[in-house]
N, C-alpha and C positions, 0 to 999 in steps of 0.2 A: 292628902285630903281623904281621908279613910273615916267610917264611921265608928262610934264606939260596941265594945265587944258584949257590952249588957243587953244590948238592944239588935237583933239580928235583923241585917237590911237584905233584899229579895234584888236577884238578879231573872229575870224570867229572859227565855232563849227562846225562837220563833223559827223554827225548822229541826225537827230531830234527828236528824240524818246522821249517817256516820262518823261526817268530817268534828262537828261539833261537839259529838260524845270524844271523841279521839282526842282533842285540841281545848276547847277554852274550858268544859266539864274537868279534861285531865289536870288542868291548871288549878282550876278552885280546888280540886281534891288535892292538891298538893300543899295548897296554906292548910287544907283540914291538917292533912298528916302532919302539921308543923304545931297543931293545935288552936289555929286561927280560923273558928268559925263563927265569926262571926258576919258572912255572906250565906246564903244559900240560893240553890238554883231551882226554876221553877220550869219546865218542858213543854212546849205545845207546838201545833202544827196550826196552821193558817188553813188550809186547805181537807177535806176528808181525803187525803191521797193513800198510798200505800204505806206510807210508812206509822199511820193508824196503828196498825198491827203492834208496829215493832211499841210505839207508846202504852198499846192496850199491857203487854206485855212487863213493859217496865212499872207500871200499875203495880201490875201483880206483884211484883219484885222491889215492890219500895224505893225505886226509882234505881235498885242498886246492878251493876252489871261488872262485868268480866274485861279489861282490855289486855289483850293480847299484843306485845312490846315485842319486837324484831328487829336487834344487830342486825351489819353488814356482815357480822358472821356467824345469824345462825343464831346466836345465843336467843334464847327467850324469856322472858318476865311475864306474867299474869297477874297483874294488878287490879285489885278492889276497886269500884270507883263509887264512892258513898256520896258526891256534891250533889246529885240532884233529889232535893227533896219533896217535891212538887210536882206530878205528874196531870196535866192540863189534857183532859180528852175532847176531842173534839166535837163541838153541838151546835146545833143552828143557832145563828147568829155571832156566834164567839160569845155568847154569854159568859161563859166558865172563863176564859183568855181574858173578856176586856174586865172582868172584876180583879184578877189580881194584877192586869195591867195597870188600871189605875187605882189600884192600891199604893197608898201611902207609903205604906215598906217596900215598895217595889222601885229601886231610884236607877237601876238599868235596863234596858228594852235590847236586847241586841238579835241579831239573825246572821240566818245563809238559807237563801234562797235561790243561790246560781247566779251566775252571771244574765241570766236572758233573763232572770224574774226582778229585774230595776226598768226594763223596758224603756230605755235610751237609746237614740238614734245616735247618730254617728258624731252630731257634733255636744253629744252628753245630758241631749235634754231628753224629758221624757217625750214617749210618744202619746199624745193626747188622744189619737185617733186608735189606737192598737182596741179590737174589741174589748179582753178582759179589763183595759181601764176606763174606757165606759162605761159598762158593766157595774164597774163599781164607783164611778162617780154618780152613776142613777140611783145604785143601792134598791135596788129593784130584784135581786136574787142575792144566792150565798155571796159571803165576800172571798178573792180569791187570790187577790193580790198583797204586796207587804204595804200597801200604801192605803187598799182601803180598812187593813187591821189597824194600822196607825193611826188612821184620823178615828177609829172607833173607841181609842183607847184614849189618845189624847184629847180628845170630844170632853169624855168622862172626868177624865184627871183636871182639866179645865172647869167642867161645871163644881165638880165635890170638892177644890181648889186643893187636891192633895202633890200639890209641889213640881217641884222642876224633875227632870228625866232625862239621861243620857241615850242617846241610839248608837248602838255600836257596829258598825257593820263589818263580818266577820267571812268577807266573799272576795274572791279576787279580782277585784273593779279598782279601776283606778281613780285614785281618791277616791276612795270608796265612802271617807264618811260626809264628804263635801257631796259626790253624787249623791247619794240616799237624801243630801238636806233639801237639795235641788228641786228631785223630784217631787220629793213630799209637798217643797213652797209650793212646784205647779201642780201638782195635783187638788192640793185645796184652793188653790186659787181659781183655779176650773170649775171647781164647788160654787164655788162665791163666796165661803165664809168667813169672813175678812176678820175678824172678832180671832177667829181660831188659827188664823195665817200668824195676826201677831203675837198671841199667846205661844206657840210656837217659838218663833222668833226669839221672847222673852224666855223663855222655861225647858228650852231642850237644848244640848249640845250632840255633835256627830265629830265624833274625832277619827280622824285615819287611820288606817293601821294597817298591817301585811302579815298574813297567816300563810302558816307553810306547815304541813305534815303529808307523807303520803298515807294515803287509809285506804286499803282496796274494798273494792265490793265484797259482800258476806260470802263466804265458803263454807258449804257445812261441813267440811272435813274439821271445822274451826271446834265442833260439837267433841268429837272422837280425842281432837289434841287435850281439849280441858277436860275427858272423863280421863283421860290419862293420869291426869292432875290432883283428881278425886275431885273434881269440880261437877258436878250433875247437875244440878239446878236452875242454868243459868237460860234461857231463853232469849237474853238479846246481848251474846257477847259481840266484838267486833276485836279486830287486827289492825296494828297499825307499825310505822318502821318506828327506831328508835330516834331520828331526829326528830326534833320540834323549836320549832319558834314564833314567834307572837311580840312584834315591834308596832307600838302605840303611842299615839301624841296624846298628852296629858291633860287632856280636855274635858273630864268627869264632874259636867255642873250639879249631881247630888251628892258627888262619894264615890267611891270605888273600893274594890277589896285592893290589900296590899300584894297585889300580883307581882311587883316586882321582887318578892323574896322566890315567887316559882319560876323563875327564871327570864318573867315578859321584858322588854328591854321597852324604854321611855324615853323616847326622843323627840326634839322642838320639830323636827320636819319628818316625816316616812317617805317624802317622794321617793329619794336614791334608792332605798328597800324596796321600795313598792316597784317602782322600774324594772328594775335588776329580777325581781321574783316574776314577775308578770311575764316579761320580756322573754326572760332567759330559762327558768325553769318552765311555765306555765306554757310558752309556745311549743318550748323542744320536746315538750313532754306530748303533747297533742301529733308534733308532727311523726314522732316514734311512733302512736297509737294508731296514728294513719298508714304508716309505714309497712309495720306491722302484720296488721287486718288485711293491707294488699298482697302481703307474703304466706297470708294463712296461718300468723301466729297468734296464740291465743293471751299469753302473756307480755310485758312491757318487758322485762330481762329478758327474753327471746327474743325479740326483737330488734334489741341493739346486738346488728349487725355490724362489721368494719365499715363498710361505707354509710349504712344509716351515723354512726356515730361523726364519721367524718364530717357528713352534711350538717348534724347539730353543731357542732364544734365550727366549724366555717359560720355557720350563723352567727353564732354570737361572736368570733375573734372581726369578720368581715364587714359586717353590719350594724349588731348592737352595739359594742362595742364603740365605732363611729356613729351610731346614733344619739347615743350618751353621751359625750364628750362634754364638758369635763364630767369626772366622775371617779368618788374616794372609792369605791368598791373597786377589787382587781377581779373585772367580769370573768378573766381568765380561767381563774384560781377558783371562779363561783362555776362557770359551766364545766369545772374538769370535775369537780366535786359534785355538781348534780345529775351529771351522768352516772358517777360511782353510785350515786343514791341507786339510780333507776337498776341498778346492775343489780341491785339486792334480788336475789332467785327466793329468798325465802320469802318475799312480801306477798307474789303471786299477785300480784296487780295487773289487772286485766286491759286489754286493748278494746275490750267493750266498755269499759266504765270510763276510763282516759277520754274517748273518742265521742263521748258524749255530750250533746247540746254542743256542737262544732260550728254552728253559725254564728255566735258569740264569743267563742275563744276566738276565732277569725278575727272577727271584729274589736274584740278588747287586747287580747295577745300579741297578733301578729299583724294588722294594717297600718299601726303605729309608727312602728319601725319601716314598714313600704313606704311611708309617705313622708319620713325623715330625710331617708335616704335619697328620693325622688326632688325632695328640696332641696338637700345639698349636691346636686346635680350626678348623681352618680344612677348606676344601675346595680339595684338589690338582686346580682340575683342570686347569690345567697340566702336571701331570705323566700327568694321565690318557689324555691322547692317546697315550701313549707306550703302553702294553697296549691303550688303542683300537686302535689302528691295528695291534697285534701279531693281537687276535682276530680282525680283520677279513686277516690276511695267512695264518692258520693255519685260517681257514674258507676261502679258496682253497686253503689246501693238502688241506684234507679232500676239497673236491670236485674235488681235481685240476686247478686251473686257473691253478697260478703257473706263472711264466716260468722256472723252474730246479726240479732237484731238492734237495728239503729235507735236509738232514742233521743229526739230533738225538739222542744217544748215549740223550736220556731220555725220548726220542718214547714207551714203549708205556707208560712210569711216568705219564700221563695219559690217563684216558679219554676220547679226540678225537673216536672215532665217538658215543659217550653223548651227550657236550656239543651237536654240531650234530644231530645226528636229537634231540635232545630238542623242549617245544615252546615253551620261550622258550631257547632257545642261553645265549642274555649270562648270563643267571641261573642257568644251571648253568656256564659260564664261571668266575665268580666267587663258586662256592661249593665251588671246587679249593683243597683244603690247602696242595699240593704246585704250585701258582702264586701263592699269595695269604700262606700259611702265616696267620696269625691271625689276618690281616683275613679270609678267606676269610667266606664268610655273612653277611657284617654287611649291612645293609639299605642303611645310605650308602653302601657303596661300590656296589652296586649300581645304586644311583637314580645314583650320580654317575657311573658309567662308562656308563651309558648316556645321559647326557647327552654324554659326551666320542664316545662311536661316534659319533652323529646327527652333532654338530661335523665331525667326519673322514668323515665320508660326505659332506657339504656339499661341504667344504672338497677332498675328491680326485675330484667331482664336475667342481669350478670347474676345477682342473687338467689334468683329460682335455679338458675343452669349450677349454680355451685353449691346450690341445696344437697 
């Protein structure tokens, strides 16, 4: 279901951040390079955040930039990325956003907004009560959420009756395009506007999907590499490894570009993908970066240590593994491979950017798999090292003594000075809702995460002495 190539259809993106210039931008520019342009992309931010700059910037530059391609050996590529042709600056109200939002040519809406910014409690609804969704279900100041952009757009596309619209969500949330639908019903439905809940209903689809690239945070040495190049001009280049993948259900009620010639893969279900990615990359990756940060290393390839590795590897052979069951992926052959990833020294992917917004990877990553295992009557504690090792990384950040600054959208939505000034920490630890969600109180997990801290106390003990 692709639209025709006379008439060029508008894919507009909702968060410009690195992951997405690296990932579905690199994709559209690859049908360009094939000569298939007949999609283009349209940039903006929901929010005035920081990354304003980096849009003001692609402004200037015709939406065009630099991605910097990285083998596991080193090899490098410096790739044109000419898809985005639409650069959306940010103005009160989203004016500029919701006009080519619900523009007619516009038949995809898609985002990445992080895991914390769909604001879903534990059992995947939204939180009705979280300030910023009040906030904007009053619509009483800027709008700050993906939910109150959305009913601003689709409001529009509704009233000027300019068609149906895909929302694509391009974050690592599980069922991510089922959650986004979710929230979106209850958040209008909290509205009252019922007119708009069914128009909705009728005229948009959210298809699942599982995005995977590592993209680290910016380096300006990234400046020095591409004047190498004779590259001078460029203002908002970025880094990225050389794998990538992008597995989508085929669920595009306007149209979609023919992404399956750049490599996207189209299948009836993503759960297995989506599992597997979340689970087994998206966790081990986090708890490296916790790891890490506790041994004073500033990079993820530093970081994997022998026994950090052993511990990721025990996770998934011990636990996901047996969480999954049955299951076609050979999780094996997927975590020995995404450890090699992280091994890449040339990506320079930081343990500050990994480690970031950790209340949600907790929560969407790794409590999954705690409470799998806890059903099937066993003890995680394989998996436990992985919130070990997090409580022991966010009690240096209480008392000020990690190697980076912490950045957490959902930092004050947990009470961190409570937890450590209390007078057993671990036990008010893990009797947080809003980290644990129903395991939270339970006596096992208690008794067994504190068997897993002493383990990771041992164990980053041995590694500082053999530092």
């Amino acid at each position: 279901m692709h639209p025709n190539n006379d008439k060029k259809s508008n894919w507009l993106h909702l968060g410009a951040g690195a992951f997405h210039r690296a990932h579905q931008s690199w994709y559209l520019n690859q049908l360009h390079q094939q000569g298939d342009n007949s999609w283009a992309l349209s940039l903006a931010n929901i929010r005035n955040s920081k990354t304003q700059k980096t849009l003001q910037q692609l402004a200037k530059q015709q939406g065009r930039y630099t991605l910097e391609i990285i083998s596991p050996e080193g090899e490098i590529v410096y790739q044109p990325i000419e898809a985005v042709e639409n650069v959306i600056l940010w103005d009160e109200g989203l004016k500029s956003l919701v006009a080519v939002g619900a523009s007619a040519a516009t038949k995809i809406i898609s985002f990445t907004v992080t895991e914390g910014g769909y604001f879903l409690d534990d059992d995947g609804e939204l939180d009705l009560e979280h300030p910023a969704i009040q906030a904007d279900l009053a619509e009483q100041q800027e709008t700050s959420t993906l939910y109150g952009a959305l009913v601003k757009i689709l409001r529009e596309r509704m009233r000027n009756e300019t068609g149906p619209v895909t929302l694509l969500n391009c974050d690592n949330l599980r069922d991510n395009g089922d959650s986004v639908a979710r929230g979106l019903s209850q958040f209008v439905n909290a509205k009252g506007d019922q007119q708009l809940l069914a128009w909705i209903e009728q005229n948009t689809s959210a298809p699942n999907g599982m995005v995977d690239r590592i993209t680290p945070k910016f380096d300006a040495a990234l400046f020095e590499r591409l004047a190498e190049q004779g590259i001078e001009n460029d203002g908002a280049p970025l880094s990225c490894e050389a794998f990538s993948q992008w597995v989508l259900e085929d669920k595009f009620i306007a149209g979609r570009p023919a992404l399956e010639n750049a490599g996207v893969e189209f299948v009836s279900s993503v759960t297995p993908y989506e599992e597997a990615k979340i689970r087994v990359l998206n966790a081990s990756h986090s708890g490296i970066a916790w790891a890490g940060a506790l041994l004073g290393k500033k990079y993820i390839d530093q970081s994997l240590q022998p026994l950090i590795k052993r511990w990721m590897s025990d996770y998934v052979l011990k636990d996901v593994a047996a969480a999954l069951q049955p299951c076609d992926i050979d999780l094996a052959h997927y975590g020995e491979t995404t450890l090699n990833r992280f091994s890449n020294k040339w990506v320079r992917d930081t343990t500050q950017r990994v480690s970031s917004d950790s209340i949600a990877k907790l929560q969407q990553f790794i409590v999954p798999t705690l409470k799998a295992r806890y059903k099937q009557d066993a003890t995680p504690a394989a998996t436990l090292i992985l919130p070990a090792l997090w409580f022991r990384f966010m009690q240096q950040h209480h008392a000020g003594t990690l190697p980076f600054d912490y950045e957490d959208r959902a930092l004050d939505e947990v009470p961190f000075a409570d937890i450590f000034n209390a007078d057993d920490p671990l036990l008010a630890f893990t009797q947080q809702k809003k980290l644990f969600g129903s395991l939270a109180g339970r006596p096992e997990l208690y008794r067994d995460l504190s068997a897993a801290v002493d383990n990771v106390d041992k164990g980053l003990q041995q590694m500082r002495e053999g530092a």
